[in-house]
Backbone as JSON, one array per atom type, in Angstrom:
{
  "sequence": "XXXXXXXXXXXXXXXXXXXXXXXXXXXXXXXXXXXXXXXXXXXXXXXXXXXXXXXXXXXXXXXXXXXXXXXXXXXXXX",
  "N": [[87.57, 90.71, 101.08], [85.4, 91.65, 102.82], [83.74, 93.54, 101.09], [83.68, 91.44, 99.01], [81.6, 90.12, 100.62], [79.21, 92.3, 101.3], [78.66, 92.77, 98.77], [77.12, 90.71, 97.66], [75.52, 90.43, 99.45], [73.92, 92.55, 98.76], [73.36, 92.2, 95.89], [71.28, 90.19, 96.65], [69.26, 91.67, 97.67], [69.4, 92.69, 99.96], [68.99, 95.2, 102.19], [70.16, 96.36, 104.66], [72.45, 95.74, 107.1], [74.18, 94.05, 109.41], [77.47, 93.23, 110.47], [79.43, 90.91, 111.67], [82.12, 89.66, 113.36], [85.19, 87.92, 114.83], [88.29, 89.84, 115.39], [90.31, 88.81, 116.27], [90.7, 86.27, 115.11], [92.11, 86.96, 112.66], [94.62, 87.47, 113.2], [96.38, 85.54, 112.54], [97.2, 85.34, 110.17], [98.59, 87.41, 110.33], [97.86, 90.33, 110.53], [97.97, 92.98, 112.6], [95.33, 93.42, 115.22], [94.47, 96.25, 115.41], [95.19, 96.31, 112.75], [93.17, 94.29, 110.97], [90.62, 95.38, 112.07], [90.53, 97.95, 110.66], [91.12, 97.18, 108.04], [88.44, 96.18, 107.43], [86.56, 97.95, 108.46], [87.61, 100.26, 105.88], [86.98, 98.29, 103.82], [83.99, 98.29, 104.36], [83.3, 100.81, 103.79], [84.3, 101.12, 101.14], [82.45, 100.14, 99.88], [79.94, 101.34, 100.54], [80.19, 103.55, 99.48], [79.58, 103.63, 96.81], [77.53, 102.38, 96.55], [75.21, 103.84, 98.7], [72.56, 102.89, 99.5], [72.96, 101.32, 101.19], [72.67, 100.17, 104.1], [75.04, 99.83, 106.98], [76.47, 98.19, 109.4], [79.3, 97.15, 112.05], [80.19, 94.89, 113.88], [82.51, 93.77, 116.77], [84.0, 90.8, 117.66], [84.8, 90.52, 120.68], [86.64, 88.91, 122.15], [87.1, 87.62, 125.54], [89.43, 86.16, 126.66], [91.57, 87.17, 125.76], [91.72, 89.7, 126.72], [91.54, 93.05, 128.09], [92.91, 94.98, 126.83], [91.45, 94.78, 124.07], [89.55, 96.47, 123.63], [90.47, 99.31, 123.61], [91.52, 99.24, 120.83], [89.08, 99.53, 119.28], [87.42, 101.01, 116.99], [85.9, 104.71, 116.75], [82.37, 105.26, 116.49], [81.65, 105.67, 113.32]],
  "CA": [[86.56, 89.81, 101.55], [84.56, 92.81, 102.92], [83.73, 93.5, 99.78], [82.31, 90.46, 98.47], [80.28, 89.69, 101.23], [78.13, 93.25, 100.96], [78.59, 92.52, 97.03], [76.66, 89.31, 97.83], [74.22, 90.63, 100.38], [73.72, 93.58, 98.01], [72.62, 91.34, 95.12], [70.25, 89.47, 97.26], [68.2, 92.64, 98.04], [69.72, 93.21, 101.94], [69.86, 97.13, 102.63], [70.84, 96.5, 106.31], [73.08, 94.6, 106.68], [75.02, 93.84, 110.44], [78.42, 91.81, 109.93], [79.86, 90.47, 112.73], [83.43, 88.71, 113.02], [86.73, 88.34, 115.18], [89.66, 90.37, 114.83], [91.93, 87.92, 116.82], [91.44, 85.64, 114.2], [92.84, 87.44, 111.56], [96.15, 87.71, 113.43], [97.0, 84.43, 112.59], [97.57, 85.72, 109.16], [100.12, 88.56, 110.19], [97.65, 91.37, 110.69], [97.42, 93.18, 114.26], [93.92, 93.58, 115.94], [94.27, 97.1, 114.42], [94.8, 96.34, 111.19], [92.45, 93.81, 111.01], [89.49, 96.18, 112.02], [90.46, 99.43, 109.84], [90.37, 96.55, 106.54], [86.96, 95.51, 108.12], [85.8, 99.36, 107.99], [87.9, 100.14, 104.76], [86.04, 97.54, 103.03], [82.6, 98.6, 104.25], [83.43, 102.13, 103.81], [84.24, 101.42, 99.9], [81.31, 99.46, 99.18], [78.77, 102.24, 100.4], [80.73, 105.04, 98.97], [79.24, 103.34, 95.81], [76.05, 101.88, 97.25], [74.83, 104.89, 99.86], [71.36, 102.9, 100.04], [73.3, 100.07, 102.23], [72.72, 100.73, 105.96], [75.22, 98.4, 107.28], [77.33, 98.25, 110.9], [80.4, 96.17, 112.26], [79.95, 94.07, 115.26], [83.48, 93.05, 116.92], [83.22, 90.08, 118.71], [86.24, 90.99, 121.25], [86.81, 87.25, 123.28], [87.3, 87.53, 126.97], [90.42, 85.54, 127.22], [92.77, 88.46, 125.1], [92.45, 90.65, 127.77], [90.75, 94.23, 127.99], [93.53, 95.74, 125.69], [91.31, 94.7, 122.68], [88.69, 97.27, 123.59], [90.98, 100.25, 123.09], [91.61, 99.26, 119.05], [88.07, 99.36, 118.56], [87.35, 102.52, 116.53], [84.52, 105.37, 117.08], [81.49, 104.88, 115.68], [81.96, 106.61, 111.88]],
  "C": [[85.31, 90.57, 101.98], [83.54, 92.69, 101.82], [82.77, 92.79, 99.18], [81.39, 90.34, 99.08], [79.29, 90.74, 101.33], [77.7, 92.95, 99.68], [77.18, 91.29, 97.23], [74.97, 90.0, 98.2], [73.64, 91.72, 99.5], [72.97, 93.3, 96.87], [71.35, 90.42, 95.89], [69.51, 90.58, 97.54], [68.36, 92.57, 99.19], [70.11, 94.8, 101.55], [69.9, 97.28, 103.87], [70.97, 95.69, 106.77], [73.96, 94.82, 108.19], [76.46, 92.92, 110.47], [79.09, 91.87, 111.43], [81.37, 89.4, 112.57], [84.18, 89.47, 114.7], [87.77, 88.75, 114.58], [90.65, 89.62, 114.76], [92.12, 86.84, 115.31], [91.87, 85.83, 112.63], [94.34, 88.13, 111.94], [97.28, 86.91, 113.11], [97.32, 84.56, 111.3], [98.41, 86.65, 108.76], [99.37, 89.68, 110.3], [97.7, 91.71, 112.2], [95.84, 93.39, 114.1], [93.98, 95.03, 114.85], [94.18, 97.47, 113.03], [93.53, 95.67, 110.57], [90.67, 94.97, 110.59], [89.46, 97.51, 110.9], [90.47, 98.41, 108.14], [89.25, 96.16, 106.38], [86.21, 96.66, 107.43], [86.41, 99.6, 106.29], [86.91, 99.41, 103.33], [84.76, 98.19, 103.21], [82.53, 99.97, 103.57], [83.47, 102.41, 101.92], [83.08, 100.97, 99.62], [80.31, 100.58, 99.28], [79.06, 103.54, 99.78], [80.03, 104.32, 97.28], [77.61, 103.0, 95.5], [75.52, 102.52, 98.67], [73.32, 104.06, 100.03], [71.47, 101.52, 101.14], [73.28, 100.65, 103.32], [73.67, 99.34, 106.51], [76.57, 98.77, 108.92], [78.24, 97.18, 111.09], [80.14, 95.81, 113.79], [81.13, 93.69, 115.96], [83.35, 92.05, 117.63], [84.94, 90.01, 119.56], [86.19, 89.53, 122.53], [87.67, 87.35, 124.45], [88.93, 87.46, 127.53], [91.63, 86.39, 126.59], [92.65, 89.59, 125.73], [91.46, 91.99, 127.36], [91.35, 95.44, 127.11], [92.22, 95.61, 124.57], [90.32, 95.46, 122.65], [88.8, 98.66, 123.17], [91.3, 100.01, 121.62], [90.32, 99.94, 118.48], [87.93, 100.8, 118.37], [85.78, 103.26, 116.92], [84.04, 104.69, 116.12], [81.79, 106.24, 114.61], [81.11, 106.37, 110.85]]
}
């Protein structure tokens, strides 16, 4: 999904590009918080390994009510 949506923004002429999402709700599909985020990066990570003129960053949006655990998943900046 990654993927497409740079694919997308990439065809439209965006070279910086911010994506923003929750992790939590991609748990409801069987991933953890950690997995979640490293297919998040993964994805971005292949798309510019192909397209180096994309400037693009991950936003988590980490929701209050799951507690202060979900701050430790979040990966360095890379």
């Amino acid at each position: 999904m990654t993927i497409a949506v740079l694919g997308e923004a990439w065809a439209a002429g965006v070279r910086l590009l911010e994506l923003r999402y929750a992790p939590i709700i991609h748990t409801y599909a069987g991933l953890t918080l950690r997995q979640s985020v490293r297919a998040v990066l993964a994805g971005m990570n292949a798309f510019r390994a192909d397209h180096p003129d994309l400037e693009c960053g991950l936003v988590i949006i980490a929701m209050r009510q799951h507690g202060p655990h979900i701050a430790k998943i979040l990966p360095a900046r890379r």
